[in-house]
C-alpha positions in Angstrom: -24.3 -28.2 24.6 -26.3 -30.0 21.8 -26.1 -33.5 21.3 -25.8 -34.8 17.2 -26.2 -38.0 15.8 -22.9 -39.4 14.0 -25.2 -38.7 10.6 -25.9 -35.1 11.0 -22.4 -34.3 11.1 -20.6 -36.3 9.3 -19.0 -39.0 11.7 -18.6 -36.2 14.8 -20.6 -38.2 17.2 -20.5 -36.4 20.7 -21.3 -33.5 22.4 -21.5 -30.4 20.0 -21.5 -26.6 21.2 -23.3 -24.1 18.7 -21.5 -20.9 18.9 -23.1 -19.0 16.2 -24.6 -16.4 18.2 -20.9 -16.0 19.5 -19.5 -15.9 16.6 -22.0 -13.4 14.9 -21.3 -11.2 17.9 -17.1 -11.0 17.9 -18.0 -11.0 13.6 -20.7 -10.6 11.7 -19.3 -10.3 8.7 -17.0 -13.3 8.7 -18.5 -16.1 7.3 -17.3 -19.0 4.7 -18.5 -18.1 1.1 -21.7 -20.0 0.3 -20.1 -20.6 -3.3 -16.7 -21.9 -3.5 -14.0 -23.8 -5.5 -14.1 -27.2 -3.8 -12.5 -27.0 -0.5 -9.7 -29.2 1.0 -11.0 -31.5 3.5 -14.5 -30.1 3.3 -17.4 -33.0 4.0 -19.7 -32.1 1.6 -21.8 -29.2 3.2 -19.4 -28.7 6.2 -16.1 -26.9 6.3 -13.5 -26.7 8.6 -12.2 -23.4 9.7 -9.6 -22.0 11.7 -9.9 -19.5 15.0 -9.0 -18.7 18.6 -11.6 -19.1 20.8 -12.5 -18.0 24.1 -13.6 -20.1 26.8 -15.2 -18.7 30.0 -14.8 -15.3 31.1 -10.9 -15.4 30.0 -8.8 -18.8 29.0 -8.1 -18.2 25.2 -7.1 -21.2 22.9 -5.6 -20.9 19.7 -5.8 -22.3 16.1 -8.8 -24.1 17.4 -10.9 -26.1 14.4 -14.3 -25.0 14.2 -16.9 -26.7 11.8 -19.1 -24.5 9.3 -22.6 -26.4 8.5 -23.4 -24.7 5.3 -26.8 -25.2 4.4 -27.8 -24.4 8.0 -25.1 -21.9 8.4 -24.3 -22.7 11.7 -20.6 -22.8 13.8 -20.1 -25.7 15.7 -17.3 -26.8 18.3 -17.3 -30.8 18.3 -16.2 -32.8 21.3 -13.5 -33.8 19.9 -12.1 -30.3 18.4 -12.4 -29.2 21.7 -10.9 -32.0 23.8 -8.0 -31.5 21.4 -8.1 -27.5 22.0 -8.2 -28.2 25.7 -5.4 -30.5 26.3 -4.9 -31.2 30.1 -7.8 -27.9 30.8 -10.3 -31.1 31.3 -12.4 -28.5 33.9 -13.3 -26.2 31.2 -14.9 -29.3 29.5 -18.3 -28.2 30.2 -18.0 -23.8 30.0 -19.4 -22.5 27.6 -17.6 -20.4 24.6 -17.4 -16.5 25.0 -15.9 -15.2 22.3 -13.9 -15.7 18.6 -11.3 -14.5 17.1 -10.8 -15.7 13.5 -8.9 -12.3 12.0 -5.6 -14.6 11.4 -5.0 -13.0 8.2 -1.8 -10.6 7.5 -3.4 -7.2 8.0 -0.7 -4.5 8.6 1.0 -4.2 5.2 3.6 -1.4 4.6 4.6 -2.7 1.0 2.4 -2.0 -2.1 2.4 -3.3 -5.4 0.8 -0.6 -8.0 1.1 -1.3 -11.5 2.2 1.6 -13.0 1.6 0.8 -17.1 -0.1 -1.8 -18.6 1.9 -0.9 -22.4 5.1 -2.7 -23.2 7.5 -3.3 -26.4 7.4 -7.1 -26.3 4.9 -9.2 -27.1 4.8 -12.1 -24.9 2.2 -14.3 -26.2 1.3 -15.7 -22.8 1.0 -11.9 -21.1 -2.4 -11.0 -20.2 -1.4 -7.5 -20.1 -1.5 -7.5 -24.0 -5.2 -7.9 -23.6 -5.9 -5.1 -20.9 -6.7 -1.8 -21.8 -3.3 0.1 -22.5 -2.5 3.1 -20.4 -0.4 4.4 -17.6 -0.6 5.3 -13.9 -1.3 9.2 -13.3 1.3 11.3 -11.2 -1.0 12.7 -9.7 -3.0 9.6 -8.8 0.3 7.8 -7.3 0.9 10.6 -5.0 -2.6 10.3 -3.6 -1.9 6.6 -3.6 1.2 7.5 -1.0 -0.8 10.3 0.6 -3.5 7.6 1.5 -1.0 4.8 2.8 1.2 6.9 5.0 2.3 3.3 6.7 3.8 2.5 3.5 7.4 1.6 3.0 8.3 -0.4 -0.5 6.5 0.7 -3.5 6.7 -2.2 -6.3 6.0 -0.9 -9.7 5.3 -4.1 -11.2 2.3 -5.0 -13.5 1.3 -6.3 -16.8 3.9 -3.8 -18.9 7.0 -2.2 -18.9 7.6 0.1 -16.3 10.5 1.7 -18.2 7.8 2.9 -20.7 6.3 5.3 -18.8 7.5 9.0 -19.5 6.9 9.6 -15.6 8.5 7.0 -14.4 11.7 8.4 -12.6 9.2 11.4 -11.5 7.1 8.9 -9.5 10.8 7.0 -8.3 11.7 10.5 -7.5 8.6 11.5 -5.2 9.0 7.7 -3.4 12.7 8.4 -2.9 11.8 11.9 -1.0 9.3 10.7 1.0 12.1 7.5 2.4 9.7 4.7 -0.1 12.1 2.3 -1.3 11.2 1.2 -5.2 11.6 -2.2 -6.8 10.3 -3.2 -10.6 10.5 -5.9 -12.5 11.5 -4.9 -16.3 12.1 -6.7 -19.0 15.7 -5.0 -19.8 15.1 -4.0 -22.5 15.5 0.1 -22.2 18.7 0.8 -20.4 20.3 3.2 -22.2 22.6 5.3 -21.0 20.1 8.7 -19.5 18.0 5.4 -17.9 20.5 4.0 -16.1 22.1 7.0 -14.6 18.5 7.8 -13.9 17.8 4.4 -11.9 21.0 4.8 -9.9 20.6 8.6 -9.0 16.6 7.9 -8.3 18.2 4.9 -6.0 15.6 2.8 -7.4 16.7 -0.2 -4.9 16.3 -3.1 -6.9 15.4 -3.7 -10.6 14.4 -7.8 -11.4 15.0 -8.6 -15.1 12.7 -11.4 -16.8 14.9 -14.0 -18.6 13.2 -16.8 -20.0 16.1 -18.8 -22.1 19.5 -18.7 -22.2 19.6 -19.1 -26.5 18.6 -15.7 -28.2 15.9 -18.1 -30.4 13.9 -19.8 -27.8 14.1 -16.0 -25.9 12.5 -14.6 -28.7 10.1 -17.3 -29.3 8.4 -16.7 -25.7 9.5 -12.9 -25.5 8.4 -12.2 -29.1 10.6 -8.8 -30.0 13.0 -9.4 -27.5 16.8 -9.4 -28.4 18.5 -11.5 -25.9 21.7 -9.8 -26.9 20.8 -6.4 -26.2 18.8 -7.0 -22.6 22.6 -8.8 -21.5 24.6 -5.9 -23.0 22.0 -3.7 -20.8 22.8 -5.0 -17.5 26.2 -5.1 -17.8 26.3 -1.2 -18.7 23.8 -0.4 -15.5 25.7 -2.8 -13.4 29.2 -1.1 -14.5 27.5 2.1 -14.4 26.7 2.3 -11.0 29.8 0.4 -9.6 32.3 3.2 -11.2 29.9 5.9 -9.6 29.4 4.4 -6.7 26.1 4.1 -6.1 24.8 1.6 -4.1 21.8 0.8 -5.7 19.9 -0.6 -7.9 20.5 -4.4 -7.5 20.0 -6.2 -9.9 17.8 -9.6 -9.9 16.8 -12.3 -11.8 13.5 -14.0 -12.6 11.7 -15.4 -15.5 9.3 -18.1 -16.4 10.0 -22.0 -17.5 7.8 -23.6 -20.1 8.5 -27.8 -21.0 11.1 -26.8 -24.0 13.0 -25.3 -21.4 12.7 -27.2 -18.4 16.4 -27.7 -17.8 17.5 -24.3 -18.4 17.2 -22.6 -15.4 21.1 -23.3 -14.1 22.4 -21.9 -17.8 20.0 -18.6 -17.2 21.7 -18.4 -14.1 25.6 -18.6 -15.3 24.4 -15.9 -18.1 23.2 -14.1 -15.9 25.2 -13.9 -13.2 28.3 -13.4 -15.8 26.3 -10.6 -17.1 26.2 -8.6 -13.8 23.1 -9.6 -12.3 23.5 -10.4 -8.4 20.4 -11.2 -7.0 18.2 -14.7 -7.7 14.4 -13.9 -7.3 12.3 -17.2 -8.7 11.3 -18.3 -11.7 7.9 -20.2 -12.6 5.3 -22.0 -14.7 3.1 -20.6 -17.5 0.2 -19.2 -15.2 -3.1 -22.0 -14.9 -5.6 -19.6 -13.8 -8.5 -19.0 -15.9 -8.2 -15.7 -16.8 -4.3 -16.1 -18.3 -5.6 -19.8 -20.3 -8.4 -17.6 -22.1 -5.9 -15.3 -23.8 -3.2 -18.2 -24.7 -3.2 -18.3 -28.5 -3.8 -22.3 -30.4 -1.1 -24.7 -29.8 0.2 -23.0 -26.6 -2.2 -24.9 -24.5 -0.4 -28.4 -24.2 2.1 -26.4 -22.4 -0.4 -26.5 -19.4 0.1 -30.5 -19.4 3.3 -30.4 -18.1 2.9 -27.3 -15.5 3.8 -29.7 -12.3 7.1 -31.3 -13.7 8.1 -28.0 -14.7 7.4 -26.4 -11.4 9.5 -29.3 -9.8 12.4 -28.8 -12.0 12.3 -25.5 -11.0 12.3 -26.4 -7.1 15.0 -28.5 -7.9 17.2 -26.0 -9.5 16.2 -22.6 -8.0 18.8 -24.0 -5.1 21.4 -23.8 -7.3 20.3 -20.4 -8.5 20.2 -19.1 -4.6 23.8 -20.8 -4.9 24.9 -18.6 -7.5 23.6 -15.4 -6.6 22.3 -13.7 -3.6 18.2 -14.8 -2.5 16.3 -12.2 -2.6 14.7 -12.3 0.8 18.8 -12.7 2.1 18.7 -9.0 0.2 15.8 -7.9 1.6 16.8 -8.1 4.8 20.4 -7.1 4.2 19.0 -3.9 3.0 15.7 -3.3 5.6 13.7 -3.2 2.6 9.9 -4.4 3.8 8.6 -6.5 1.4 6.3 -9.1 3.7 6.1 -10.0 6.9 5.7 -13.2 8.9 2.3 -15.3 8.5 0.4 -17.4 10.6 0.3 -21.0 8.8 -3.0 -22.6 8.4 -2.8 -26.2 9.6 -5.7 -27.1 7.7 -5.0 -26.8 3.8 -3.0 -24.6 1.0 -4.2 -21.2 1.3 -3.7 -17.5 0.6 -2.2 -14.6 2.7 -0.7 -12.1 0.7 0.7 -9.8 3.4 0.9 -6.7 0.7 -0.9 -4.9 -1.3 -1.8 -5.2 -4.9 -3.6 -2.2 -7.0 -4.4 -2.1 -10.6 -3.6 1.3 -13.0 -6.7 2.2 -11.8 -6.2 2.3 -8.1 -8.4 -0.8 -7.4 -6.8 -2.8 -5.0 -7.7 -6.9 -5.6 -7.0 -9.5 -3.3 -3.8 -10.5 -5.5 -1.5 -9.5 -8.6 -3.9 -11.8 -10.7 -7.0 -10.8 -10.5 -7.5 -8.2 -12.9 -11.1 -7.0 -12.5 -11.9 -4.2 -9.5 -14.2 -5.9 -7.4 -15.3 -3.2 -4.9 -15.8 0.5 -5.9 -14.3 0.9 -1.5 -11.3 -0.7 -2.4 -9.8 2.3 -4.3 -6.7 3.4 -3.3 -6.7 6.7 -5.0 -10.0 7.1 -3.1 -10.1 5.4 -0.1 -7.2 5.1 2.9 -5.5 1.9 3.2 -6.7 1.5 6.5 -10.4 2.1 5.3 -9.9 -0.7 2.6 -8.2 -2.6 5.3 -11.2 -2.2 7.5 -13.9 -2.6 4.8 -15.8 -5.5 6.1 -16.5 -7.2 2.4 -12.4 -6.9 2.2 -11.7 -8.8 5.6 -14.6 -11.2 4.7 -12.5 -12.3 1.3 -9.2 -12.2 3.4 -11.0 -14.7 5.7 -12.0 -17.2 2.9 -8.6 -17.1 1.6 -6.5 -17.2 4.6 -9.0 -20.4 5.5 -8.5 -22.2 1.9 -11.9 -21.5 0.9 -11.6 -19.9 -2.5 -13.5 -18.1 -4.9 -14.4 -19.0 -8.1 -11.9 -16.1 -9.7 -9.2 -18.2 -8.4 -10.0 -21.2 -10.5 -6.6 -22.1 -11.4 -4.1 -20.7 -9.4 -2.2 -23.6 -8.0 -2.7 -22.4 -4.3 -6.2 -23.9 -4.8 -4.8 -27.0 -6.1 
């Protein structure tokens, strides 16, 4: 034990324990980013984090706060973090810590979200995906994709376009479909002709979430510039009639979109059109995105919409209960349907945080830590490449699902309101 003055950390007057060299031993490459967005509760240069610590030769205790001194780069256990950790163990006062365990992160995935084109017929003025280079997922490379996640169980082709668009589409559903991978998307409606939807159905393509933004055709076509409101309803009614007389089971059909302050109060009108339309399933709707990377590609007089981001997200709060009312919540379908989509997270008691427990690959196979960031960020992380389980294991990958899982963000995240 070390003894600190009240001034050298911050107030923690009492006996302090350095366990860096025990936490450089259980994880050497887990340590808080040097550079980060401003951190929740942080005290200037030191951090709290989250782990379970070991005490003795074999009395574990977990969620236990330890404090990160930055500029020395030190782990600490304070008196009182560990008095608190303890509870009535007051003999173990004294011992010494043996050992860490901070990997608290979600880290057995068996869903992936690959986007499979970043082209698309609309125009949507606040979609970054009309300023990403346009192309489309290889066959060839989403088989390897499969061949290298064998754990994998949901495929969501989801990304910046429309998924609809690309001429391979039902080849890749097809090759999922034989190998038991159930498939979701998220399409903008807009291409359900006849050949499509008997393809969706006979492909079983389990669940297809279409983006309505407005219940009046005008305001639809404002946000969704080329979109014909019309059209997209007349669309799911056919696939929804469609597969009911054939009797297929799937797909399901969901609903989603996003809210901007002109239509703050729509989202229980969406919800009746929808629902009268054939759609059966209520996903979630939300704001115009904050992060960085979207605001840059917003076009002049959009960018007051970003005032008024917080009352629109609680008018949607307020009213997504009467969309999960209406129709069926997804995660109700999820599990109705032993689809695996996520799995159950261990909450950080500290601050907001992140802990995707999926997947996320651009076209190119790069897996990022989520569906927004947009830029590869290790050449290991490719999942036409590499094995899930290697980009799993990759120690710079667990080191950024450490920072996130603990609140401590980087600065590509600048935006997102998790860090808020």
């Amino acid at each position: 034990m070390i003894k600190l003055s009240a001034n050298s950390l911050s107030g923690h007057a009492g006996k302090v324990e350095d366990i860096t060299a025990v936490w450089d031993n259980c994880h050497p490459h887990l340590h808080p980013y040097e550079a980060s967005l401003p951190v929740a509760g942080g005290e200037g240069l030191l951090i709290k984090i989250i782990a379970h610590i070991r005490i003795g030769d074999s009395d574990w205790f977990e969620m236990t706060p330890i404090t990160y001194d930055r500029a020395r780069r030190l782990f600490l256990l304070t008196e009182e973090d560990r008095r608190a950790a303890l509870g009535n163990r007051a003999d173990l006062l004294d011992t010494p810590v043996t050992a860490v365990d901070a990997r608290l992160w979600s880290s057995t995935p068996t869903m992936i979200n690959i986007e499979p084109t970043t082209r698309c017929n609309f125009n949507c003025w606040y979609c970054v995906g009309r300023h990403m280079r346009q192309d489309d997922l290889g066959i060839e490379d989403f088989a390897k994709m499969l061949d290298n996640f064998p754990d994998v169980k949901t495929v969501a082709l989801v990304g910046e376009g429309e998924p609809l668009m690309h001429k391979d589409f039902f080849d890749m559903a097809q090759i999922a479909k034989d190998r038991n991978i159930k498939v979701m998307i998220i399409s903008n409606g807009s291409a359900f002709s006849q050949s499509v939807i008997k393809k969706l159905c006979e492909t079983e393509v389990a669940y297809v979430s279409i983006s309505i933004d407005s219940f009046d055709p005008a305001t639809f076509a404002a946000s969704r510039i080329d979109g014909d409101l019309g059209k997209i309803l007349r669309g799911i009614r056919q696939l929804r009639d469609y597969r009911d007389a054939n009797g297929f089971k799937f797909p399901k059909i969901a609903l989603k979109g996003t809210l901007f302050s002109h239509t703050i109060d729509q989202l229980p009108a969406i919800v009746d059109m929808a629902k009268a339309s054939g759609v059966e399933i209520f996903e979630s709707f939300q704001v115009l995105n904050p992060m960085k990377n979207y605001v840059r590609i917003y076009p002049d007089g959009h960018a007051p919409q970003l005032d008024t981001i917080n009352q629109v997200a609680q008018a949607i709060e307020r009213d997504s209960v009467y969309g999960r009312e209406q129709l069926q919540p997804m995660a109700e379908f999820l599990t109705e349907n032993n689809i695996e989509f996520s799995h159950p997270v261990i909450s950080n008691p500290l601050r907001n945080n992140c802990d995707e427990t999926w997947l996320y690959s651009l076209l190119s196979g790069d897996v990022t830590p989520c569906c927004q960031i947009k830029t590869p960020i290790s050449p290991k992380w490719n999942i036409f490449e590499h094995s899930a389980q290697d980009v799993l294991a990759d120690f710079e990958y667990q080191n950024v699902r450490f920072n996130l899982w603990n609140g401590i963000f980087p600065k590509y995240c600048d935006g997102c309101w998790k860090t808020r």
